[in-house]
mmCIF file of the N, C-alpha and C atoms, coordinates in Angstrom:
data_MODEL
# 
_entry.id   MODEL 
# 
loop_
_atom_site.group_PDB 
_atom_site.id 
_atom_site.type_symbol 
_atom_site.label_atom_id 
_atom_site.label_alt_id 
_atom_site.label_comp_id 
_atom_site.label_asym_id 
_atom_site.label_entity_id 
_atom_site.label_seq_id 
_atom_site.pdbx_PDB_ins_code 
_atom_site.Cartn_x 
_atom_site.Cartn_y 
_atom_site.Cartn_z 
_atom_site.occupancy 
_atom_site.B_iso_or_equiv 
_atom_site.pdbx_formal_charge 
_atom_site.auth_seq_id 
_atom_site.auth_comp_id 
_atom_site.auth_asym_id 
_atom_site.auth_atom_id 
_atom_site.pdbx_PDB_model_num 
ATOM 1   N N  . UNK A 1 1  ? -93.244  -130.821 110.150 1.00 0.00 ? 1  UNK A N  1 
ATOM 2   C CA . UNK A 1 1  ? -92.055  -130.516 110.910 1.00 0.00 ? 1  UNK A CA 1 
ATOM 3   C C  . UNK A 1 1  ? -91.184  -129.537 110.126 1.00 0.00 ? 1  UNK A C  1 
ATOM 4   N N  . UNK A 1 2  ? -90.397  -128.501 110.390 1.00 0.00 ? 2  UNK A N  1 
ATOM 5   C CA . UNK A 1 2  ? -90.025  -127.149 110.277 1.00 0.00 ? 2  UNK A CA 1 
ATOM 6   C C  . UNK A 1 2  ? -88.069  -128.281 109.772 1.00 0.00 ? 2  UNK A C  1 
ATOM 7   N N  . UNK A 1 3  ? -87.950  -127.537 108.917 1.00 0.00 ? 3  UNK A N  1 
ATOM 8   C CA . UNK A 1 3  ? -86.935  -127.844 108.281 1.00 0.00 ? 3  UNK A CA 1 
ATOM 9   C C  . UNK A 1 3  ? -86.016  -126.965 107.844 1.00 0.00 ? 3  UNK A C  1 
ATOM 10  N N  . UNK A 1 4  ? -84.197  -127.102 108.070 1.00 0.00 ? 4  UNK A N  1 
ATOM 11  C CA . UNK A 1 4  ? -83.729  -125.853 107.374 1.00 0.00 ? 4  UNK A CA 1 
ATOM 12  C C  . UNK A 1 4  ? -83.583  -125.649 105.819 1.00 0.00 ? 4  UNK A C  1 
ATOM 13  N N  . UNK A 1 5  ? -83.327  -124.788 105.087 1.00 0.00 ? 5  UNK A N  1 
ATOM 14  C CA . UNK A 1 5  ? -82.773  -124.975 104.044 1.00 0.00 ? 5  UNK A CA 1 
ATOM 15  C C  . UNK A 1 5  ? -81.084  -124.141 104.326 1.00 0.00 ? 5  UNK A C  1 
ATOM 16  N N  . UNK A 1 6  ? -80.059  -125.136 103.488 1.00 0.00 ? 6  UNK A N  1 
ATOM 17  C CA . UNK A 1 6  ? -79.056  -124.736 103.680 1.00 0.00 ? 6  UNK A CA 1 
ATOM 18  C C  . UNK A 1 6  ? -78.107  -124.482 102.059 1.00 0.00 ? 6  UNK A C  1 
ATOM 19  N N  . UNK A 1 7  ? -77.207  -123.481 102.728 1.00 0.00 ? 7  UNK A N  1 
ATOM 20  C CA . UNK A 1 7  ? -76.716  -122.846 100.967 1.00 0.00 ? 7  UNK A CA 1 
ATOM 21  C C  . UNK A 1 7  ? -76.214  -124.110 100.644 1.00 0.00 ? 7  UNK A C  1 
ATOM 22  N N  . UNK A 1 8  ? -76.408  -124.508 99.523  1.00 0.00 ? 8  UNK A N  1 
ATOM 23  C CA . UNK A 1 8  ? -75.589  -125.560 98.872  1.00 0.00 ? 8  UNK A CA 1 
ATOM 24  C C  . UNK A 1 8  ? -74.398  -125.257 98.147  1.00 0.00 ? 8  UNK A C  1 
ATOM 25  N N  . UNK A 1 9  ? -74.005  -126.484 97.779  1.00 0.00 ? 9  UNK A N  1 
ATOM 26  C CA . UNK A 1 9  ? -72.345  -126.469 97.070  1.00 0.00 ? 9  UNK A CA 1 
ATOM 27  C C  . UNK A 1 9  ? -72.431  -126.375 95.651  1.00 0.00 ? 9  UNK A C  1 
ATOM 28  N N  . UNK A 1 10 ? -72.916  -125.555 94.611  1.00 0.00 ? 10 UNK A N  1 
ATOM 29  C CA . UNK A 1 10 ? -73.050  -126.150 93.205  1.00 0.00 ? 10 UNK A CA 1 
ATOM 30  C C  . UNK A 1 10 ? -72.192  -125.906 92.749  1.00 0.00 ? 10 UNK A C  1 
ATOM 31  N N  . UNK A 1 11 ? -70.711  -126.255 93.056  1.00 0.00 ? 11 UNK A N  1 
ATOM 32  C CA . UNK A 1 11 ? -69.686  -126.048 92.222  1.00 0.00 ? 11 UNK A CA 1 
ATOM 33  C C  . UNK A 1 11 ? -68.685  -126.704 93.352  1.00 0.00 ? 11 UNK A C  1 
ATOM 34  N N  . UNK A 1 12 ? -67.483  -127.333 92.324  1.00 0.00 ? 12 UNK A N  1 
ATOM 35  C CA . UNK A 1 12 ? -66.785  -128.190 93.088  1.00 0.00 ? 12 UNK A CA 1 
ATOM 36  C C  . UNK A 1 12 ? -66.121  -127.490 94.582  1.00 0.00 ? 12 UNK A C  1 
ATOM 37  N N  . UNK A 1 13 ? -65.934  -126.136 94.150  1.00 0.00 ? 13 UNK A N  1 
ATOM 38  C CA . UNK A 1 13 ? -64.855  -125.624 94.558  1.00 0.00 ? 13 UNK A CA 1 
ATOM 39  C C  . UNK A 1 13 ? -65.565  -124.618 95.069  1.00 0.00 ? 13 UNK A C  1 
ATOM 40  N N  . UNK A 1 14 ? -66.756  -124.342 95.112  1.00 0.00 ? 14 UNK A N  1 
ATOM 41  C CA . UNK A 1 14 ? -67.464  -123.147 95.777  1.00 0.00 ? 14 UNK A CA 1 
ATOM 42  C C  . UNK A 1 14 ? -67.229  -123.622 97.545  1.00 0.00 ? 14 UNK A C  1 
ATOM 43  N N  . UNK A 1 15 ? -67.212  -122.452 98.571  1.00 0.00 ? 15 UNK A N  1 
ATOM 44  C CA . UNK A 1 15 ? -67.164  -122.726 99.768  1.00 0.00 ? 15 UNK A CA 1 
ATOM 45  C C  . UNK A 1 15 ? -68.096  -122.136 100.624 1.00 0.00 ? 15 UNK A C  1 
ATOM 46  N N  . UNK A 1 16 ? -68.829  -121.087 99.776  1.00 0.00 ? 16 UNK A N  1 
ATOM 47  C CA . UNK A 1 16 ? -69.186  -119.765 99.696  1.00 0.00 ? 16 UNK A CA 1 
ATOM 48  C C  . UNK A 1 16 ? -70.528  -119.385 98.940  1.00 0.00 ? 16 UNK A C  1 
ATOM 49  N N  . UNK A 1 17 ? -70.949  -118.627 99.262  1.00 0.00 ? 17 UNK A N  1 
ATOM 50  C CA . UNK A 1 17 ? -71.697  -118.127 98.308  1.00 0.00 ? 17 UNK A CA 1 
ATOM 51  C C  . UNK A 1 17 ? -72.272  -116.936 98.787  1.00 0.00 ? 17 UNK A C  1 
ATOM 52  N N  . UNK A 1 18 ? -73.051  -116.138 97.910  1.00 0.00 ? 18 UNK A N  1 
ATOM 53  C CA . UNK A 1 18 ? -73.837  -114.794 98.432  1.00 0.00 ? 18 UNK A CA 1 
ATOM 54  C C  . UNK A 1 18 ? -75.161  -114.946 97.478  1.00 0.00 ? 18 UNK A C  1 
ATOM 55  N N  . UNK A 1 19 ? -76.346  -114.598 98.577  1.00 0.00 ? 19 UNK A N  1 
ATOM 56  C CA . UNK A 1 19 ? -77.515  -114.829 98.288  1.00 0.00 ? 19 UNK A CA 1 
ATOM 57  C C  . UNK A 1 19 ? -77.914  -113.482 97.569  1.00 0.00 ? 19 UNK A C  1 
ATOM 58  N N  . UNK A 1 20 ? -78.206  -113.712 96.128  1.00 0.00 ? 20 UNK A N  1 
ATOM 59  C CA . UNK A 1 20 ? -78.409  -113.074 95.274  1.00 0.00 ? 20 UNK A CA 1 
ATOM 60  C C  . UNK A 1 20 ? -80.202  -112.273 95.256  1.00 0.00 ? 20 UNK A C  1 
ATOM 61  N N  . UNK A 1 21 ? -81.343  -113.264 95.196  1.00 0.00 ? 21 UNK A N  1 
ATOM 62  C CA . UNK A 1 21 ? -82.540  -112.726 95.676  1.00 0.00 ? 21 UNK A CA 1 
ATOM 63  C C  . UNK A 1 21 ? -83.253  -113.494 96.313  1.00 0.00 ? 21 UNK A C  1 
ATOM 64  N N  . UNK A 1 22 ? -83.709  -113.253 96.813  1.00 0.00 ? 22 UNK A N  1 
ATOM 65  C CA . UNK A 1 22 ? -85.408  -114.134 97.250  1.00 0.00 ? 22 UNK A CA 1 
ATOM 66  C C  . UNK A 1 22 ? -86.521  -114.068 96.324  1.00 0.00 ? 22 UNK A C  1 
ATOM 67  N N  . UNK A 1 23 ? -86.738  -115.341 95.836  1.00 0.00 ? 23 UNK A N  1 
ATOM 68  C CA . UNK A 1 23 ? -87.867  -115.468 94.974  1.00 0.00 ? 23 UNK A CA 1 
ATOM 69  C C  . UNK A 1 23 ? -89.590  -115.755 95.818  1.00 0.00 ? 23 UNK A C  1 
ATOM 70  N N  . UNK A 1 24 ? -89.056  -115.910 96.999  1.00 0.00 ? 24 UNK A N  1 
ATOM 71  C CA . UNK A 1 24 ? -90.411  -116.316 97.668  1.00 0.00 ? 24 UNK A CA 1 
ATOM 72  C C  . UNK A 1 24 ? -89.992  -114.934 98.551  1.00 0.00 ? 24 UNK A C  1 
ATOM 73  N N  . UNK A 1 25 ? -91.518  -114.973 99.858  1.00 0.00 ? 25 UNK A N  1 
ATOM 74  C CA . UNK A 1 25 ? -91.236  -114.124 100.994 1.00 0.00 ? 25 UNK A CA 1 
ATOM 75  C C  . UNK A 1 25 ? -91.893  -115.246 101.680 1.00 0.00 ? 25 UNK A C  1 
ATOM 76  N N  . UNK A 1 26 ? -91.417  -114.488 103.052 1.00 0.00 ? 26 UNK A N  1 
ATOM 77  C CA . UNK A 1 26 ? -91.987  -115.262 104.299 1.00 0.00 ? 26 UNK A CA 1 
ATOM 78  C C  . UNK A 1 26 ? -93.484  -116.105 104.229 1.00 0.00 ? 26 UNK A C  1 
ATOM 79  N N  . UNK A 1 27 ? -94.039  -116.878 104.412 1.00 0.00 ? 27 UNK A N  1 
ATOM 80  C CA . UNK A 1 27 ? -95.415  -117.443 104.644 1.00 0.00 ? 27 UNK A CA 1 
ATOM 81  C C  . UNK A 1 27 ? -95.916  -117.555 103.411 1.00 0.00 ? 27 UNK A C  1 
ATOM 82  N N  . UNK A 1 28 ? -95.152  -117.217 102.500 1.00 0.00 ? 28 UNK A N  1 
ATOM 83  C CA . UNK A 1 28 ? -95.614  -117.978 101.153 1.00 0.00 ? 28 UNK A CA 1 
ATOM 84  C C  . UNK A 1 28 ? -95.087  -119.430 100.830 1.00 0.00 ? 28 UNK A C  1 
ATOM 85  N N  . UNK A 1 29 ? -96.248  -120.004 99.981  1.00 0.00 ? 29 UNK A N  1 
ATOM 86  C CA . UNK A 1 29 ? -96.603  -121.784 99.618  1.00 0.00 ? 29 UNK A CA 1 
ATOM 87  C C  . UNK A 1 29 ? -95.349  -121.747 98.999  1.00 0.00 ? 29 UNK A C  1 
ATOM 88  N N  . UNK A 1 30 ? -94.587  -122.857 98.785  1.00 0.00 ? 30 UNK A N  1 
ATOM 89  C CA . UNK A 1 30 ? -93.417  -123.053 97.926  1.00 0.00 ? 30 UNK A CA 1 
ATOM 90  C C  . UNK A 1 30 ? -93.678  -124.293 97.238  1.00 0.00 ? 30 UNK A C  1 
ATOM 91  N N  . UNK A 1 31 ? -93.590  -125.176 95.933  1.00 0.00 ? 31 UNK A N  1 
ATOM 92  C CA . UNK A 1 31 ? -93.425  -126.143 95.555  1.00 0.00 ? 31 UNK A CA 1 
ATOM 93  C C  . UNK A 1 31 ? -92.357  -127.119 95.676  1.00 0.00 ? 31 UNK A C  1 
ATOM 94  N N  . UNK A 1 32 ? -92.200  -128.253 95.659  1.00 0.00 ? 32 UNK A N  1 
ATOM 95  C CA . UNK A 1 32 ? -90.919  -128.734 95.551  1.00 0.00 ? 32 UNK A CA 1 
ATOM 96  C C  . UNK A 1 32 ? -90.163  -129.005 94.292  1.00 0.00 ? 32 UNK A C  1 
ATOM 97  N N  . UNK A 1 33 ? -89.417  -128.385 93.600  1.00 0.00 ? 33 UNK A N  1 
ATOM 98  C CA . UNK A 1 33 ? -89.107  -128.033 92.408  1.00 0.00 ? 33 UNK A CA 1 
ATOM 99  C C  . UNK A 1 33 ? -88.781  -126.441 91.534  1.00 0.00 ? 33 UNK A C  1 
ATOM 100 N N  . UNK A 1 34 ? -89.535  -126.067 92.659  1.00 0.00 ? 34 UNK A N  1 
ATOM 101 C CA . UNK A 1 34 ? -89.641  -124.283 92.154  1.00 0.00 ? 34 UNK A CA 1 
ATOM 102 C C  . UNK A 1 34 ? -88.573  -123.315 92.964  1.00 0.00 ? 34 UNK A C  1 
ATOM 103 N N  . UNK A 1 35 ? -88.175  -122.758 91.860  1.00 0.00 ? 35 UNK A N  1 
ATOM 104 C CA . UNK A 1 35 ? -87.385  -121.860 92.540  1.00 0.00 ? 35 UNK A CA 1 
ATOM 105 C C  . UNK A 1 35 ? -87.465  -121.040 93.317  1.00 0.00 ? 35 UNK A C  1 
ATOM 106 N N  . UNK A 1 36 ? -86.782  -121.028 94.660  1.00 0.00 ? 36 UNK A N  1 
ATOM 107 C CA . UNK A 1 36 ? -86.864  -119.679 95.614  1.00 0.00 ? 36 UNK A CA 1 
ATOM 108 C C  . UNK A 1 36 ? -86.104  -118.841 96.108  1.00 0.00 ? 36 UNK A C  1 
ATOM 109 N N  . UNK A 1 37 ? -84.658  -118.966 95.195  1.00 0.00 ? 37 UNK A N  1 
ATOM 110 C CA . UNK A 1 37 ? -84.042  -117.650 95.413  1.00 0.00 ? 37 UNK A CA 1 
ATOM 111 C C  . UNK A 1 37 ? -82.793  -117.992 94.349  1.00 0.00 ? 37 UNK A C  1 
ATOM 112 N N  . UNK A 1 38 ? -82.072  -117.284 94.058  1.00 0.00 ? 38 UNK A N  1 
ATOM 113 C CA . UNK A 1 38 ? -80.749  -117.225 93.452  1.00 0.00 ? 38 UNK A CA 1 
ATOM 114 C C  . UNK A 1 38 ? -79.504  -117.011 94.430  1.00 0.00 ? 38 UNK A C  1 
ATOM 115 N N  . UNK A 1 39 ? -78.825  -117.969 94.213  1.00 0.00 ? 39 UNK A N  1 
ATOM 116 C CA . UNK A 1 39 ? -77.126  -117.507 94.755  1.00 0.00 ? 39 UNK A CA 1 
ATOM 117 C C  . UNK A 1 39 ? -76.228  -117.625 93.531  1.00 0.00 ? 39 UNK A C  1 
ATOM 118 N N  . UNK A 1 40 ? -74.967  -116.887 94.109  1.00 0.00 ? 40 UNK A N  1 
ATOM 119 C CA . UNK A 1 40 ? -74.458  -116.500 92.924  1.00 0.00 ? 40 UNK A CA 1 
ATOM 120 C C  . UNK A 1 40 ? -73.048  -117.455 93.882  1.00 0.00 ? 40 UNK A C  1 
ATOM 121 N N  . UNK A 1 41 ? -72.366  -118.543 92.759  1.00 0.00 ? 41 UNK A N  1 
ATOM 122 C CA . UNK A 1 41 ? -71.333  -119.044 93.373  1.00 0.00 ? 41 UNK A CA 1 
ATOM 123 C C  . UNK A 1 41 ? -70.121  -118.005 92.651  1.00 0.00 ? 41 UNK A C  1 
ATOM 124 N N  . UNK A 1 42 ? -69.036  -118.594 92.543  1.00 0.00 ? 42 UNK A N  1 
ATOM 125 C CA . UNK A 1 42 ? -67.314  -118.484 92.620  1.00 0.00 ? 42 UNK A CA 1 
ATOM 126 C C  . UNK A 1 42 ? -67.481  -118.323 90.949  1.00 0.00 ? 42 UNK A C  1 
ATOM 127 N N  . UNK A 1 43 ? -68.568  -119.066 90.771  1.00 0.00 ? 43 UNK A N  1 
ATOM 128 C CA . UNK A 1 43 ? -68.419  -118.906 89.229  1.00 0.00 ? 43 UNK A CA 1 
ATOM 129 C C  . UNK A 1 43 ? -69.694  -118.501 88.155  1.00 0.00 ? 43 UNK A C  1 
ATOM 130 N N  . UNK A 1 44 ? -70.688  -118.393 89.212  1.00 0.00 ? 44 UNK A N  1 
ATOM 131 C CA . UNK A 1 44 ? -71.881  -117.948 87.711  1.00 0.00 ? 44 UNK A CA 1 
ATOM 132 C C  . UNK A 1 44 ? -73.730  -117.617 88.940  1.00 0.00 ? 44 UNK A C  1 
ATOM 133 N N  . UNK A 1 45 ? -74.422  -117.213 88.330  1.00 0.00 ? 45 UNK A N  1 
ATOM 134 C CA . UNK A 1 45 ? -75.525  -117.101 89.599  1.00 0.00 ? 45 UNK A CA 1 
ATOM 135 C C  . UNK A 1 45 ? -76.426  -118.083 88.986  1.00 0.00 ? 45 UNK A C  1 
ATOM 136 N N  . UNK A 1 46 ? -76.878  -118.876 90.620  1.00 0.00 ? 46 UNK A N  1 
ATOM 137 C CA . UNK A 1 46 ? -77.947  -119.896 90.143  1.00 0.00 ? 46 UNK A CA 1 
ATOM 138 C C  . UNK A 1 46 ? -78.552  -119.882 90.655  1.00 0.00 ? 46 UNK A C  1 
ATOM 139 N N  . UNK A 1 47 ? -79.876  -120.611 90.274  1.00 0.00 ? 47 UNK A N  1 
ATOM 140 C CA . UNK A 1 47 ? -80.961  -120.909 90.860  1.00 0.00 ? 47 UNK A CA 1 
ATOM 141 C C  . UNK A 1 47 ? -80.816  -122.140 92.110  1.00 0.00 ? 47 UNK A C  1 
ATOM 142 N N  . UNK A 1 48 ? -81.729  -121.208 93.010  1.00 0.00 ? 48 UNK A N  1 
ATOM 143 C CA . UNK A 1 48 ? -81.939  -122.307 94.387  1.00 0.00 ? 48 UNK A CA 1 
ATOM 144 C C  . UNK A 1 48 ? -83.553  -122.586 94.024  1.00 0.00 ? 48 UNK A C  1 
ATOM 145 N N  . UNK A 1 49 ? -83.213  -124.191 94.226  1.00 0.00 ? 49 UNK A N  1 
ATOM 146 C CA . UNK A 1 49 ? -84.742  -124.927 93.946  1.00 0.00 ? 49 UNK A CA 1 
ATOM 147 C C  . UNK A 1 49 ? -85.382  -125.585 95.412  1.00 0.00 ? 49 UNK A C  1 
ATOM 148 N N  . UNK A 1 50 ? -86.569  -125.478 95.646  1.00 0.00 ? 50 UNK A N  1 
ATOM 149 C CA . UNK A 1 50 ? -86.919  -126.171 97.425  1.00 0.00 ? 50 UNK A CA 1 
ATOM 150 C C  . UNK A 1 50 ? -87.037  -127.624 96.893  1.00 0.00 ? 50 UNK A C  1 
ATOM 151 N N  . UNK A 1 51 ? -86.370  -128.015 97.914  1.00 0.00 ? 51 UNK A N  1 
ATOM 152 C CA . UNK A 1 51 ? -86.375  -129.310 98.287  1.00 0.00 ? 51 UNK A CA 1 
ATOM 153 C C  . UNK A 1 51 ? -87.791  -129.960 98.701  1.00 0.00 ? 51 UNK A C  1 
ATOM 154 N N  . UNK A 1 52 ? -88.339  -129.427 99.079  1.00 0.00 ? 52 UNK A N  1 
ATOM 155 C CA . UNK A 1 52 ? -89.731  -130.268 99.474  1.00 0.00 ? 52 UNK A CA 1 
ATOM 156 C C  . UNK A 1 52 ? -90.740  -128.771 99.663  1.00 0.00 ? 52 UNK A C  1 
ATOM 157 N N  . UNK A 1 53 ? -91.784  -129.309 99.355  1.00 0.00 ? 53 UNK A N  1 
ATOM 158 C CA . UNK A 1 53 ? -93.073  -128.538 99.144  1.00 0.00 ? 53 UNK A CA 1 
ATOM 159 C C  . UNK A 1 53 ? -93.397  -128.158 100.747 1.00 0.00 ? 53 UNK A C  1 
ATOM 160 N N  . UNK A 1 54 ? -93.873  -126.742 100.899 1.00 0.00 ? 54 UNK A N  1 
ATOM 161 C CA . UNK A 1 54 ? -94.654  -126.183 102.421 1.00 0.00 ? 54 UNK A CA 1 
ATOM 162 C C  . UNK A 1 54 ? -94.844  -124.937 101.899 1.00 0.00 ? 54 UNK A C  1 
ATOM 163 N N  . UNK A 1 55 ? -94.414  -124.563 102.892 1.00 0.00 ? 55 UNK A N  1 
ATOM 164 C CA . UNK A 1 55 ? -94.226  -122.830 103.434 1.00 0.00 ? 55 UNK A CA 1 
ATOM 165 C C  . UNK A 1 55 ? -92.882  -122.069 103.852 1.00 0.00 ? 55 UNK A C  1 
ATOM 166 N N  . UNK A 1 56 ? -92.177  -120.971 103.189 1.00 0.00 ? 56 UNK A N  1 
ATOM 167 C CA . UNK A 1 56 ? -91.220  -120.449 104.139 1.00 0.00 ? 56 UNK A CA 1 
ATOM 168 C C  . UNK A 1 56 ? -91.772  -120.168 105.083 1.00 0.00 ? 56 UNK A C  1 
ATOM 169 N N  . UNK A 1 57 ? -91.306  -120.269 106.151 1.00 0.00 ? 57 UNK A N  1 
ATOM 170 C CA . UNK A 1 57 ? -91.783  -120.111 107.153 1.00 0.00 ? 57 UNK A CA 1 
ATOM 171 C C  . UNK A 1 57 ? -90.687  -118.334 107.744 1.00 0.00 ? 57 UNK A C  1 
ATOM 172 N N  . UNK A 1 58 ? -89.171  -118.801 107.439 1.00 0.00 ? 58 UNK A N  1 
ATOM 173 C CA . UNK A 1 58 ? -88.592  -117.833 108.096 1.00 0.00 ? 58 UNK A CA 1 
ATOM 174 C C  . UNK A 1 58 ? -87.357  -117.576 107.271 1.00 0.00 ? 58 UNK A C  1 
ATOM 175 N N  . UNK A 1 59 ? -87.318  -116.461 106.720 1.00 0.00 ? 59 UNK A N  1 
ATOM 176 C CA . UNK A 1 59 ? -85.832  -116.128 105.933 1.00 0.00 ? 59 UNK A CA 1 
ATOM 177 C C  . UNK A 1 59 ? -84.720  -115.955 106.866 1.00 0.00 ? 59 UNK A C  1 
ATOM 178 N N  . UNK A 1 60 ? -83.825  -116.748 107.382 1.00 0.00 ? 60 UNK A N  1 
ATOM 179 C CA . UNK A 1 60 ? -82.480  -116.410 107.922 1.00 0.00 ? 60 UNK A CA 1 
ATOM 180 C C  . UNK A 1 60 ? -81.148  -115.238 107.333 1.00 0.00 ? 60 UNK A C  1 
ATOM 181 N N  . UNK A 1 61 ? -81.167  -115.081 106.092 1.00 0.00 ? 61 UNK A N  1 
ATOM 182 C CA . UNK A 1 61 ? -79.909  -114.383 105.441 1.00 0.00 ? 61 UNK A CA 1 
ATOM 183 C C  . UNK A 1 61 ? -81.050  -113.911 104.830 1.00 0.00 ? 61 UNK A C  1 
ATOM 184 N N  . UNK A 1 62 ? -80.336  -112.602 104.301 1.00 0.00 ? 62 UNK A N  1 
ATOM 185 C CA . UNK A 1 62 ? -81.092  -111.355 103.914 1.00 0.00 ? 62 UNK A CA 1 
ATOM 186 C C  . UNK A 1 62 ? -80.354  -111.337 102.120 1.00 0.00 ? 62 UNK A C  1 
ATOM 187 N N  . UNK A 1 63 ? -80.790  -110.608 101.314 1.00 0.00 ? 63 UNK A N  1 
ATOM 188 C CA . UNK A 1 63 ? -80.330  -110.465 99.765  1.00 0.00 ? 63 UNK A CA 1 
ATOM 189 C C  . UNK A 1 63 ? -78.693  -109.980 100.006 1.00 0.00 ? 63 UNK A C  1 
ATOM 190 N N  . UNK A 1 64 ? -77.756  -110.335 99.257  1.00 0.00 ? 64 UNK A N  1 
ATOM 191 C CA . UNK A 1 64 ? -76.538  -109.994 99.221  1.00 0.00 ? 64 UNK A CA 1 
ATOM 192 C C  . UNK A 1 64 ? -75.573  -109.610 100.349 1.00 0.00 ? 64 UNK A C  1 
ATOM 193 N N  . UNK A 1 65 ? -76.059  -110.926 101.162 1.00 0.00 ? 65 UNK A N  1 
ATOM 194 C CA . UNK A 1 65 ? -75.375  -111.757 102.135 1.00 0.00 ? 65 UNK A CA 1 
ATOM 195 C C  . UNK A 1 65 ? -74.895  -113.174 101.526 1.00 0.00 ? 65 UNK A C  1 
ATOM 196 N N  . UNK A 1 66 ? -73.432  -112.936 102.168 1.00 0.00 ? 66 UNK A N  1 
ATOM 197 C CA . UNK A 1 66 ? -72.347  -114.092 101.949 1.00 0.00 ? 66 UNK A CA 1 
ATOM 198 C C  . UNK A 1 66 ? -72.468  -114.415 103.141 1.00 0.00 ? 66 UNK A C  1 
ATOM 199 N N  . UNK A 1 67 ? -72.681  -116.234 102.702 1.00 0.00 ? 67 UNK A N  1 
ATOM 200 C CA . UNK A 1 67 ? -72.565  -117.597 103.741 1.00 0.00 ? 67 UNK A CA 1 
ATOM 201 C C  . UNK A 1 67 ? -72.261  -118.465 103.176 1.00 0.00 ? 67 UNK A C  1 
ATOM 202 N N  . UNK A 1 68 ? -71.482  -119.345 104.229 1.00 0.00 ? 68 UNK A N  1 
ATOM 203 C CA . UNK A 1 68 ? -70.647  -120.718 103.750 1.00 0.00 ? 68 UNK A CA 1 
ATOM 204 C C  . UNK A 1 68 ? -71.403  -121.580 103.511 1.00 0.00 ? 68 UNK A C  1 
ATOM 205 N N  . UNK A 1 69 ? -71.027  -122.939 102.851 1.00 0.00 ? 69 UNK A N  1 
ATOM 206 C CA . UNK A 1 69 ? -71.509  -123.745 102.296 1.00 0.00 ? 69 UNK A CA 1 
ATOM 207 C C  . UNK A 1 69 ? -72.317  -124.877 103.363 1.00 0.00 ? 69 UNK A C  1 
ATOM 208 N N  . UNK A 1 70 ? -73.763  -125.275 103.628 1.00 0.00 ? 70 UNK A N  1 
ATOM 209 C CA . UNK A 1 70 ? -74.425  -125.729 104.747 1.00 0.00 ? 70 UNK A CA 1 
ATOM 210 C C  . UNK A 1 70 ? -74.852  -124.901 105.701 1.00 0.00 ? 70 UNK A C  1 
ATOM 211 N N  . UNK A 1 71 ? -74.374  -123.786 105.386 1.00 0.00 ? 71 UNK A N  1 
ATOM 212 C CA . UNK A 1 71 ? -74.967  -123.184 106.835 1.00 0.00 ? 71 UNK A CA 1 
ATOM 213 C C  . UNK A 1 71 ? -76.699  -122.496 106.440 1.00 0.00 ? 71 UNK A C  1 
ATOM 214 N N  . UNK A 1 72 ? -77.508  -122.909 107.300 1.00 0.00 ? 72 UNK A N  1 
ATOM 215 C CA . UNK A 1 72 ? -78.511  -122.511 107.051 1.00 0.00 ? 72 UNK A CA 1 
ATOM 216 C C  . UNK A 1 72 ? -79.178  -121.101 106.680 1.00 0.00 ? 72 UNK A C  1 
ATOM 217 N N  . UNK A 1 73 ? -80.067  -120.941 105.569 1.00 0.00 ? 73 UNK A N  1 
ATOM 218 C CA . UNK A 1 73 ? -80.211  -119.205 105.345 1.00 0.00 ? 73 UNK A CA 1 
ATOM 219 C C  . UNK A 1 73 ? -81.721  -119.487 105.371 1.00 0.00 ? 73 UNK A C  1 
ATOM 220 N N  . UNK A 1 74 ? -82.949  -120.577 105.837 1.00 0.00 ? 74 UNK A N  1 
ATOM 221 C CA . UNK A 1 74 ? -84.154  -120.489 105.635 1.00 0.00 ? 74 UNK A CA 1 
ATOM 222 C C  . UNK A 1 74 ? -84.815  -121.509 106.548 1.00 0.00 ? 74 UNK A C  1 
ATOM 223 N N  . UNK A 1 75 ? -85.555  -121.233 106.476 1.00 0.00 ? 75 UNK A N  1 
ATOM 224 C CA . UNK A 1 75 ? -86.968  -122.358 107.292 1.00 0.00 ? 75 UNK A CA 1 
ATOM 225 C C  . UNK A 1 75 ? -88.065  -122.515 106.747 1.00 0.00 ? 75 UNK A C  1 
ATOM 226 N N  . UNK A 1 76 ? -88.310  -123.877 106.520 1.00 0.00 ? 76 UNK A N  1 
ATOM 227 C CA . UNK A 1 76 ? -89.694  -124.566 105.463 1.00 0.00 ? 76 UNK A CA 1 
ATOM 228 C C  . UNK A 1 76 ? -90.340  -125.582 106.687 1.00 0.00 ? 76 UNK A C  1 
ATOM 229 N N  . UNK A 1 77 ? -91.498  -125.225 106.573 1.00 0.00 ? 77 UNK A N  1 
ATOM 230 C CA . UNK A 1 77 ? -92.165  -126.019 107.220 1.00 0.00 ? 77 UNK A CA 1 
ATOM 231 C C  . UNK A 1 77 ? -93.667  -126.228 106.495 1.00 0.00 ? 77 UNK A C  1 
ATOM 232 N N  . UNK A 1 78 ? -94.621  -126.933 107.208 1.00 0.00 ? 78 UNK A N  1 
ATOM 233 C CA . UNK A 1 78 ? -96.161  -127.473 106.862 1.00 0.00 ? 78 UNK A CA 1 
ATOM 234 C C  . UNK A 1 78 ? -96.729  -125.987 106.695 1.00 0.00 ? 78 UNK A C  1 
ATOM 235 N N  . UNK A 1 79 ? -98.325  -126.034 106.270 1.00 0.00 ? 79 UNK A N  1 
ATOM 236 C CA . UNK A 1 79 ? -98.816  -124.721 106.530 1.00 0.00 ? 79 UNK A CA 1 
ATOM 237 C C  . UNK A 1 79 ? -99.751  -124.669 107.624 1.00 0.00 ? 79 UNK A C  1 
ATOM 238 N N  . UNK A 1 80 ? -99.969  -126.107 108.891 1.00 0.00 ? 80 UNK A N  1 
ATOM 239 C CA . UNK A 1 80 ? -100.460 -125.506 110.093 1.00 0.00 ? 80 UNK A CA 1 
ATOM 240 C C  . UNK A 1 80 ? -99.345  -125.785 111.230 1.00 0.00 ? 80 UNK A C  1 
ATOM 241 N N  . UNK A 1 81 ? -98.182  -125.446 110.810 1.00 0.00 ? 81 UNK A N  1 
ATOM 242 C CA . UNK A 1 81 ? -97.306  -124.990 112.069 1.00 0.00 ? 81 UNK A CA 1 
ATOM 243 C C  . UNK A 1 81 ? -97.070  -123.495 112.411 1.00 0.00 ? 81 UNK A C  1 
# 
């Protein structure tokens, strides 16, 4: 089942963030643990780690695009969906 990924909060006070790179591309395997992109908060750039092992399936936000905190920038799903 197809899942979002959403920008997270890593900082108390972040509301915000701007997506720094994509470490994966589309239809590539992802681990759960491995990094797949960088955002840069209010205060320093970090690593975004996947939450659960698949496939991107679909990049929503593009490199050095600013989005709020939860709102979705990706799609992970199985690799026969």
């Amino acid at each position: 089942m197809a899942k979002q990924i959403t920008m997270p909060q890593l900082s108390p006070s972040m509301s915000e963030g701007r997506l720094v790179a994509w470490k994966k591309k589309e239809g590539e395997k992802i681990e759960e643990g491995e990094v797949i992109a960088e955002v840069e908060t209010d205060k320093a750039v970090m690593d975004l780690e996947a939450f659960e092992s698949g496939v991107l399936r679909k990049i929503l936000i593009q490199e050095g695009e600013r989005v709020a905190v939860n709102a979705p920038i990706a799609i992970v799903g199985s690799a026969d969906e």
